[in-house]
TIMI-41213 format. One record per residue (C-alpha): residue number from 0; residue in one letter; y, z, x. Coordinates in steps of 0.5 Angstrom, whole numbers, plus 500, padded with zeros to 3 digits. Layout:
residues N
R   pos   code    py    pz    px
R   NUM      a     Y     Z     X
...
END
This chain:
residues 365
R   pos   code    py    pz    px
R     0      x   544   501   519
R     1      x   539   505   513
R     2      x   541   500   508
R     3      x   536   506   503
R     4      x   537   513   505
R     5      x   531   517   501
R     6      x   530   524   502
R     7      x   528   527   495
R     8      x   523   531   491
R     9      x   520   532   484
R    10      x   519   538   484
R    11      x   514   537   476
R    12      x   510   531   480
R    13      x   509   535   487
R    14      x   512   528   490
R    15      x   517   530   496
R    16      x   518   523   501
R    17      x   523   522   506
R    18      x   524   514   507
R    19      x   529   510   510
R    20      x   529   502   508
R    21      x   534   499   513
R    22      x   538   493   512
R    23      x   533   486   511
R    24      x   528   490   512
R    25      x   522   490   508
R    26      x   518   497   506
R    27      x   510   497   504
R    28      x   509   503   500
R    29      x   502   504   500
R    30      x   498   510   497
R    31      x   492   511   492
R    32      x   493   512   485
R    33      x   497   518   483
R    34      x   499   519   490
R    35      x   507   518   487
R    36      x   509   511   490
R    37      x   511   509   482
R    38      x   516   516   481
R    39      x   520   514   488
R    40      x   520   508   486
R    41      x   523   511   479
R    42      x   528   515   483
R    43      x   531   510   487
R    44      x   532   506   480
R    45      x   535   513   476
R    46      x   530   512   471
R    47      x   526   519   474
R    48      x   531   524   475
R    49      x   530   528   482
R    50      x   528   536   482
R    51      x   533   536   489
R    52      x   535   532   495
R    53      x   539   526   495
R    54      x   538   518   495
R    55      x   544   512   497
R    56      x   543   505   498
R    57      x   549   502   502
R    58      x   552   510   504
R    59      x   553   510   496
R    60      x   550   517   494
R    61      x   547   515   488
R    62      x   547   522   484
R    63      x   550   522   477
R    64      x   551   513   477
R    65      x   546   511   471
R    66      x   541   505   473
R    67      x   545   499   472
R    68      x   550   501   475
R    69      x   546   502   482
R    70      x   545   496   485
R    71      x   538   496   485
R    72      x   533   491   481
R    73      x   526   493   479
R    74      x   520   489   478
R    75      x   514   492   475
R    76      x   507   490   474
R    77      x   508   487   468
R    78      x   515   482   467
R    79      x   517   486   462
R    80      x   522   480   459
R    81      x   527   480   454
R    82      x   522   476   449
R    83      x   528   474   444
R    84      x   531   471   450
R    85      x   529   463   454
R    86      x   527   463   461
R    87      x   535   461   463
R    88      x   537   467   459
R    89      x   534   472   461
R    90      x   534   470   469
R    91      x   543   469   467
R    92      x   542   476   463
R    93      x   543   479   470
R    94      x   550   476   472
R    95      x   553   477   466
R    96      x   552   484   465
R    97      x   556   484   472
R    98      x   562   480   468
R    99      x   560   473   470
R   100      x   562   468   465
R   101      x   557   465   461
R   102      x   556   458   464
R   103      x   557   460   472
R   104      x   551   465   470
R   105      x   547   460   466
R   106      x   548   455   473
R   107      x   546   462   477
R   108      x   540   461   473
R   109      x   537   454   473
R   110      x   538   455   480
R   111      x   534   461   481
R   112      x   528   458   476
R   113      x   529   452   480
R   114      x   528   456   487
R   115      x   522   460   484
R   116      x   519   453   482
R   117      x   519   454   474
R   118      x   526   450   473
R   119      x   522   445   468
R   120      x   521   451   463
R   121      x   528   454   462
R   122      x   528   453   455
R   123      x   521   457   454
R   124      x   521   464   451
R   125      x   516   469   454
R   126      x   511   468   449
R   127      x   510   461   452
R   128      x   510   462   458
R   129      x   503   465   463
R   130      x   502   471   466
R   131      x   504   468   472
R   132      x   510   463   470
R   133      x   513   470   466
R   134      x   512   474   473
R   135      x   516   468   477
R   136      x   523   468   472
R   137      x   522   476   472
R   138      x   523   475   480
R   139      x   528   470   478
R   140      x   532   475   474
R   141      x   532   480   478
R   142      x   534   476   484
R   143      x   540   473   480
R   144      x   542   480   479
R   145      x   544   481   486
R   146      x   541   487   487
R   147      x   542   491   494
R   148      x   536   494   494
R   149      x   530   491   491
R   150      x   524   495   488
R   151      x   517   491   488
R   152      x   511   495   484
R   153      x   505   492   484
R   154      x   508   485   482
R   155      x   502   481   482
R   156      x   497   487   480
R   157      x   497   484   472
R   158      x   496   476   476
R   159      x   490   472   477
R   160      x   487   471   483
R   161      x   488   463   483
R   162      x   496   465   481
R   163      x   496   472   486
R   164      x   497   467   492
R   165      x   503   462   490
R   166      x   507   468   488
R   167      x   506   472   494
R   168      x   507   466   499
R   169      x   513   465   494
R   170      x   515   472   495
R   171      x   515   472   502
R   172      x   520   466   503
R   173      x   525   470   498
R   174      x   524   477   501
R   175      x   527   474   508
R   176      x   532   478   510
R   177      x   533   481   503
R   178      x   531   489   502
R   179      x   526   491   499
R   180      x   521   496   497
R   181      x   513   493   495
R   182      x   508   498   493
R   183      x   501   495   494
R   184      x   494   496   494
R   185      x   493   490   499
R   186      x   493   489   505
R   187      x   495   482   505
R   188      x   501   483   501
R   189      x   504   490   507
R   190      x   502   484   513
R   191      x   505   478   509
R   192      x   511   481   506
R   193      x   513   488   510
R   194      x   516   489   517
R   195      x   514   497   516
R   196      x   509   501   513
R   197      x   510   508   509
R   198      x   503   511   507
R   199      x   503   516   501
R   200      x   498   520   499
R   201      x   498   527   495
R   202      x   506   526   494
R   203      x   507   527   501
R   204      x   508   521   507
R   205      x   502   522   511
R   206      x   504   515   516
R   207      x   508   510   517
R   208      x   510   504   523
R   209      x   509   497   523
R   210      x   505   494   519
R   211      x   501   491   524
R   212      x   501   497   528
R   213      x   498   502   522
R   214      x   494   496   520
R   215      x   490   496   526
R   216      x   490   504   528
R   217      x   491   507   521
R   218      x   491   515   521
R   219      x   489   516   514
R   220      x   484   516   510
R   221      x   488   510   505
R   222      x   491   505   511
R   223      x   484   505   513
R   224      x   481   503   507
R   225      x   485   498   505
R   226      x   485   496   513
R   227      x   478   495   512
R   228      x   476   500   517
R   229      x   471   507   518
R   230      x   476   513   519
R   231      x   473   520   520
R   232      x   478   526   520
R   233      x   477   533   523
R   234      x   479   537   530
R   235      x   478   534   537
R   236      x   474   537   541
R   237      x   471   533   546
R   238      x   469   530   540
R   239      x   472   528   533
R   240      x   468   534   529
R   241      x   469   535   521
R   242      x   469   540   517
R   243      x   461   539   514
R   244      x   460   539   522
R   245      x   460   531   523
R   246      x   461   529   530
R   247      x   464   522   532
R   248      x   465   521   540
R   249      x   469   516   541
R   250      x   475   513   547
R   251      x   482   517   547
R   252      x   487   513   545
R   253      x   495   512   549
R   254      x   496   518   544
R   255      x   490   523   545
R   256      x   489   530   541
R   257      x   489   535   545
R   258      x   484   542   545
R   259      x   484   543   538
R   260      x   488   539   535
R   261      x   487   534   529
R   262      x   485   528   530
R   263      x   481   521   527
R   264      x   476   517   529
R   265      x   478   509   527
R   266      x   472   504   528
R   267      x   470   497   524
R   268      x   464   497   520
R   269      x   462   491   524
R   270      x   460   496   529
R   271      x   456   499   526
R   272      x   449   499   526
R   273      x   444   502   520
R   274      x   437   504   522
R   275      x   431   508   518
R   276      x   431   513   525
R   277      x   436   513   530
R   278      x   435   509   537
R   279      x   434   512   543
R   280      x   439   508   549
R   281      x   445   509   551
R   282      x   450   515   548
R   283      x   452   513   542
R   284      x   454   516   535
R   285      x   448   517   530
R   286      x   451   518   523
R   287      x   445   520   518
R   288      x   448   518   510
R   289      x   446   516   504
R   290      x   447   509   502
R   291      x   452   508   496
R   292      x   453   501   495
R   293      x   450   494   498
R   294      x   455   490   497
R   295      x   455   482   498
R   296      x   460   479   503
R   297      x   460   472   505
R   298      x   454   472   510
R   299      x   453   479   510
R   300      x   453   485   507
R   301      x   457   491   507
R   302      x   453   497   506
R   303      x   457   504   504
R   304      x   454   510   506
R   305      x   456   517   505
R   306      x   456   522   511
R   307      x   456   529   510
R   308      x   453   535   505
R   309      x   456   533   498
R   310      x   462   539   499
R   311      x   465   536   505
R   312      x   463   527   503
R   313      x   465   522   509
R   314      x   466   516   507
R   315      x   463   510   511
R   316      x   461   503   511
R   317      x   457   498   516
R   318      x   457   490   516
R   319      x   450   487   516
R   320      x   446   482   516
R   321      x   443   479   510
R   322      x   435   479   515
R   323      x   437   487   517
R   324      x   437   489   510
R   325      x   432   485   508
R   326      x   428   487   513
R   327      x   430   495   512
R   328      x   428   494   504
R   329      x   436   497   503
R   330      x   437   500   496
R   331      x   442   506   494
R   332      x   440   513   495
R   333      x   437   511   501
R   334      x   437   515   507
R   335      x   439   512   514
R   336      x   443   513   520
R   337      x   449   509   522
R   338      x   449   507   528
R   339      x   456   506   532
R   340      x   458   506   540
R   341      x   462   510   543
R   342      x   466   505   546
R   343      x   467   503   539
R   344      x   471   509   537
R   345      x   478   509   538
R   346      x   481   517   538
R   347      x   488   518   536
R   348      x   492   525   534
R   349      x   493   525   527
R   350      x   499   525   523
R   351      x   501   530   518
R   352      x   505   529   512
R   353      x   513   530   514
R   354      x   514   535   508
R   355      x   512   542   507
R   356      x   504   544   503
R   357      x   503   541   496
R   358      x   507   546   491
R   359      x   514   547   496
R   360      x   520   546   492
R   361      x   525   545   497
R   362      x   528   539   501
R   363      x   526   540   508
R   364      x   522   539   514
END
């Protein structure tokens, strides 16, 4: 059973997405910046009306039913907390608004702070509290509302890094068997809290699947990046060749393109080798870039690269050793061919998004 049923456009945002969420399910909703993750988020909430379509959450079709009234709780980037409110109060705040007396609500809330670890600063207001405490009481109110439905967005964007581990390990035990929506830009977080993977981009959905599946076959520009992968677009021709006349070879997955069709070339940067000319020797893909960035990373170095005229840029990364660039003397704005193996190319079909071109209006296939 679709515990969330979403299936809706605004039209003033260009955003038009169909998701489904089933009961106990968990949904990473992933996407660049301005991609429409936070307006979907907004809709299910009702504090963004839709230009057309539908949303329901439980079968109930939430058209017309103001926010508070909808069974869905919403944790934003900031804990935005009641600041002339404890910490108990604001966590209780969510059962007495559904009617529940003032001490079955405060019990409600000591035992939603006890189970987020923060019960010993119930009595604090927000100003007392660090960034990470205020994001654990704001989790606690929220669950303490009972929603249906919970939305995520971005919760540990605002937290530290010595913080962000706790609370995602924290949320990871209370999201068990709950539904949920997160909206995040770490890979971490879609394979430690979500069951599937939605990818937006441009207000359309462009990929979706388990999360391990996507992570480690990703179809678009953004899984890959943030799956840490190189992923080159174009049309399948014996060979993946883009648009600026890239040409990438690689081994056809169980779902190959066919003549023509749309297809991604998905390989690791740890299989790729950068050279000041290219080697002879086995077939292999030679890539001519400029080198953007050389990045530390532990024992190695990440070199980022751009392939391609400046009209039709793809992105690219290798994973080097501190000798190799060194020993290539590797600077930004250097010319270099990135080398990687056929063998280590996997070919898939692209995906195309599930709505119509940016700018349609309508709700559709």
């Amino acid at each position: 059973m679709s515990d969330l049923l979403y299936d809706a456009a605004v039209t003033d945002r260009d955003v038009a997405v169909r998701l489904r969420v089933d009961e106990g399910e968990t949904v990473a909703l992933l996407g660049p910046n301005g991609a429409g993750k936070s307006t979907v988020l907004g809709v299910i909430a009702g504090l963004v009306p839709s230009s057309t379509g539908q949303v329901s959450v439980g079968g109930r079709d939430l058209a017309g039913v103001p926010p508070h009234l909808r069974e869905v709780a919403l944790l934003a980037q900031e804990p935005l907390l009641f600041p002339h409110l404890t910490a108990a109060d604001n966590v209780a705040f969510g059962p007495r608004s559904r009617g529940v007396g003032r001490h079955e609500a405060r019990a409600a809330a000591h035992a939603w702070l006890e189970r987020v670890g923060v019960a010993a600063l119930a009595h604090r207001r927000p100003h007392q509290l660090s960034g990470g405490q205020a994001q654990r009481v704001a989790i606690a109110r929220a669950l303490a509302a009972e929603p249906r439905l919970l939305l995520l967005d971005e919760p540990m964007a605002a937290l530290d890094v010595d913080v962000a581990p706790a609370l995602r390990h924290l949320l990871r035990t209370v999201l068990a068997d709950r539904t949920a929506i997160v909206v995040t830009h770490d890979a971490l977080d879609a394979l430690l809290l979500a069951d599937r993977v939605v990818v937006v981009e441009a207000g359309r959905v462009v990929e979706e699947g388990p999360t391990a599946d996507v992570l480690r076959r990703p179809r678009s520009a953004f899984a890959a990046r943030i799956a840490g992968l190189n992923l080159v677009a174009g049309r399948w021709d014996g060979e993946v060749v883009t648009q600026g006349g890239i040409a990438v070879r690689g081994l056809p997955s169980e779902d190959p393109p066919g003549p023509g069709e749309q297809a991604v070339a998905v390989f690791s940067p740890a299989s790729v080798s950068v050279f000041r000319e290219p080697p002879g020797g086995s077939p292999r893909n030679a890539l001519p870039a400029t080198v953007t960035e050389i990045e530390p990373l532990g024992d190695r170095f990440r070199v980022r690269a751009v392939a391609g005229g400046a009209s039709q840029p793809v992105p690219l990364q290798a994973e080097v050793t501190a000798a190799a660039v060194a020993e290539l003397g590797l600077v930004p704005g250097d010319l270099v061919n990135l080398i990687v193996k056929a063998t280590e190319v996997s070919i898939h079909g692209a995906l195309r998004p599930t709505w119509g071109p940016r700018g349609t209006d309508t709700v559709g296939p």
